[in-house]
VEXGUNU-161069 format. One record per residue (C-alpha): residue number from 1; x, y, z. Coordinates in steps of 0.2 Angstrom, whole numbers. Example, Ala and Ser with C-alpha at 12.3 -4.5 7.8 and 13.67 -1.06 7.14 Angstrom:
1|62|-22|39
2|68|-5|36
END
This chain:
1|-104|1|-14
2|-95|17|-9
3|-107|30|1
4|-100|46|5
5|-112|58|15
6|-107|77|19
7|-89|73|20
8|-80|87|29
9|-63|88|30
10|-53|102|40
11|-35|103|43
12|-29|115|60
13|-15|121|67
14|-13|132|82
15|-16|149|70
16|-28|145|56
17|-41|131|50
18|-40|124|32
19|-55|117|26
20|-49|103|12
21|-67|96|12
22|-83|102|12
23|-98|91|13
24|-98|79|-2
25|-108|66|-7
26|-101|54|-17
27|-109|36|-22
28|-100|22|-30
29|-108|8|-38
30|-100|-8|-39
31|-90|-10|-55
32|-89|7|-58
33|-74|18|-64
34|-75|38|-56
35|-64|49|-61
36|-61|64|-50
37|-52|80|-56
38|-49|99|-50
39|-37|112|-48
40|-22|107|-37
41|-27|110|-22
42|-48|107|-22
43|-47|91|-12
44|-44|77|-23
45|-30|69|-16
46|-39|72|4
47|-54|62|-2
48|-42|47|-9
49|-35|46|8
50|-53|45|16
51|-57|34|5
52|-41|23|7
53|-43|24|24
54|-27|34|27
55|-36|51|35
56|-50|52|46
57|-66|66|43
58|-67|79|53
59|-86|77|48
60|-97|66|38
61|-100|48|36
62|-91|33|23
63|-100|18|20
64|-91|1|11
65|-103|-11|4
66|-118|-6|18
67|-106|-5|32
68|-103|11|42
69|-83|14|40
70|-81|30|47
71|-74|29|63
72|-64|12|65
73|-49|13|74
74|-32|12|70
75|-31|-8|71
76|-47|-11|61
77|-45|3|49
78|-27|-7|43
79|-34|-22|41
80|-49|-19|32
81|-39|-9|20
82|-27|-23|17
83|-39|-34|16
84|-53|-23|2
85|-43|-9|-5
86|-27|-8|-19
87|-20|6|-19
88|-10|14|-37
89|3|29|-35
90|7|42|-48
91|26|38|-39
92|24|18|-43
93|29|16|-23
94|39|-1|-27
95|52|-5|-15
96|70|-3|-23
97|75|-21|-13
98|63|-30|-20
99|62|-39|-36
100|45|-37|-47
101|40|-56|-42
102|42|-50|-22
103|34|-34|-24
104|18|-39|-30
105|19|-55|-17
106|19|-41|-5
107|0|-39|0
108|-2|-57|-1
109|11|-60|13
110|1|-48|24
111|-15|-58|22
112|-6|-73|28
113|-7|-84|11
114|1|-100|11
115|17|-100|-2
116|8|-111|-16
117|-8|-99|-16
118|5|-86|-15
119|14|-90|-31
120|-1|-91|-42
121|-9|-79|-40
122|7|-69|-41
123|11|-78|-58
124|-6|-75|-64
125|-6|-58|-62
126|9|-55|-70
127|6|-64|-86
128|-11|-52|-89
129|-1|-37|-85
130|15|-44|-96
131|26|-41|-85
132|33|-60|-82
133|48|-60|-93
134|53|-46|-77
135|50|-57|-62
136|67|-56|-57
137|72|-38|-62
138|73|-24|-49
139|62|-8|-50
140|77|3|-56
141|80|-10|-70
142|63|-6|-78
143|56|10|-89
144|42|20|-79
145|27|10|-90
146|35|-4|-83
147|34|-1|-65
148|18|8|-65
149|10|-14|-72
150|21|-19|-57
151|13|-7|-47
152|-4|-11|-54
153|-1|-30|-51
154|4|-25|-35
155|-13|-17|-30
156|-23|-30|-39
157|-16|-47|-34
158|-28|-50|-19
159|-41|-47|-28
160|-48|-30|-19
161|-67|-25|-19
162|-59|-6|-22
163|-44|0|-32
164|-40|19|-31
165|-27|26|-42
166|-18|43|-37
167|-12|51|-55
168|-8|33|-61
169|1|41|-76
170|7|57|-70
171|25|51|-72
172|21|42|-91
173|25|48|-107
174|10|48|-116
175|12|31|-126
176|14|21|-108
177|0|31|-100
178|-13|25|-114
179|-7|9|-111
180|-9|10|-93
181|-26|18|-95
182|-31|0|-105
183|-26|-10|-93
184|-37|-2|-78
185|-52|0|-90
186|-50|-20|-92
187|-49|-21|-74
188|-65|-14|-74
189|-73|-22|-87
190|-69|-38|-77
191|-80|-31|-61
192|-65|-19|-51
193|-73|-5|-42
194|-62|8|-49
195|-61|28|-41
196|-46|37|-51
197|-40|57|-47
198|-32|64|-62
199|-27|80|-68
200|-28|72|-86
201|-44|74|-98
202|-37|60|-107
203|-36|49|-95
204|-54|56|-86
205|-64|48|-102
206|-58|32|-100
207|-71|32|-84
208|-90|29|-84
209|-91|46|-74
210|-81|61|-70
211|-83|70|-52
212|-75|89|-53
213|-70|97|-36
214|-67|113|-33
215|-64|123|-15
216|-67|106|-7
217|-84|105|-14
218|-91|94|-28
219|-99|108|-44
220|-104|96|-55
221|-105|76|-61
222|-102|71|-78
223|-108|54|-89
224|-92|49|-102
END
């Protein structure tokens, strides 16, 4: 599904050259739940952007389900991350304006869905991630475990071919990170493509794999 060929990424200013990538392969199969770790600072949070389509390679090529993604511009590239990818931040990234119901609705607007499709799918996906008795309630209203389902919902309601989680328990006491840990692995048992950087062990094994960076550079794969 994902296919990651000599990935370089270098960030330059006008007095040095920082290389935050340095040719990684990655592969991804479909249904599949990687875990990336590393010291701050090795490259993990670069290659999620990559992957997310937020960032550009410097060098290097990225291929989604066969097709060659790496150098779509600006237009395309949004679209066919709205349209493929969910996204899940260690910072929840709900907006504090909007209620539960309207910040999961969110994506589906942007895809154009009629109302009626809209509401479904957005009532569905609360009920599975028991959140519905919140619908109405405002993000500062809710404990962290809380907002981190809303935020799950929120990057699952589309129905994306790829979800990619950025420390998605970093701000969770331990109790509501295993129970946000649960609910992606039954995200993937259900066929979600899963790729997950993590600082956490813990949270690591709940992967089929684990991919460890360091300097930029992949030094070894792991079966969990």
């Amino acid at each position: 599904m994902i296919k990651i060929e000599k990935l370089t990424k270098v960030f330059s200013t006008d007095e040095i050259e920082t290389s935050a990538l340095s040719a990684v392969d990655i592969h991804v199969k479909k249904g599949e739940f990687v875990a990336v770790m590393g010291p701050s600072g090795c490259g993990k949070s670069t290659l999620l952007n990559i992957v997310g389509l937020l960032d550009n390679p410097t060098e290097g090529s990225y291929s989604f389900n066969g097709a060659d993604i790496t150098h779509l511009k600006e237009k395309d590239r949004t679209q066919f991350r709205k349209g493929n990818i969910g996204f899940i931040f260690q910072s929840f990234n709900l907006i504090d304006e909007l209620n539960v119901f309207d910040n999961v609705e969110l994506p589906l607007l942007y895809l154009k869905m009629k109302a009626t499709e809209r509401r479904k799918l957005v009532e569905d996906v609360l009920k599975r991630m028991k959140i519905s008795h919140r619908a109405k309630h405002f993000p500062q209203q809710l404990s962290g475990g809380q907002q981190q389902r809303v935020a799950i919902s929120r990057a699952v309601v589309a129905n994306p071919g790829l979800i990619l989680a950025d420390e998605p328990t970093g701000n969770l006491d331990s109790k509501n990170g295993v129970e946000v840990m649960s609910l992606l692995t039954e995200l993937n048992q259900d066929g979600a493509t899963i790729i997950m950087v993590t600082h956490s062990e813990r949270d690591a094994d709940f992967a089929h794999r684990t991919i460890n960076l360091l300097d930029g550079q992949v030094i070894f794969e792991s079966m969990n």
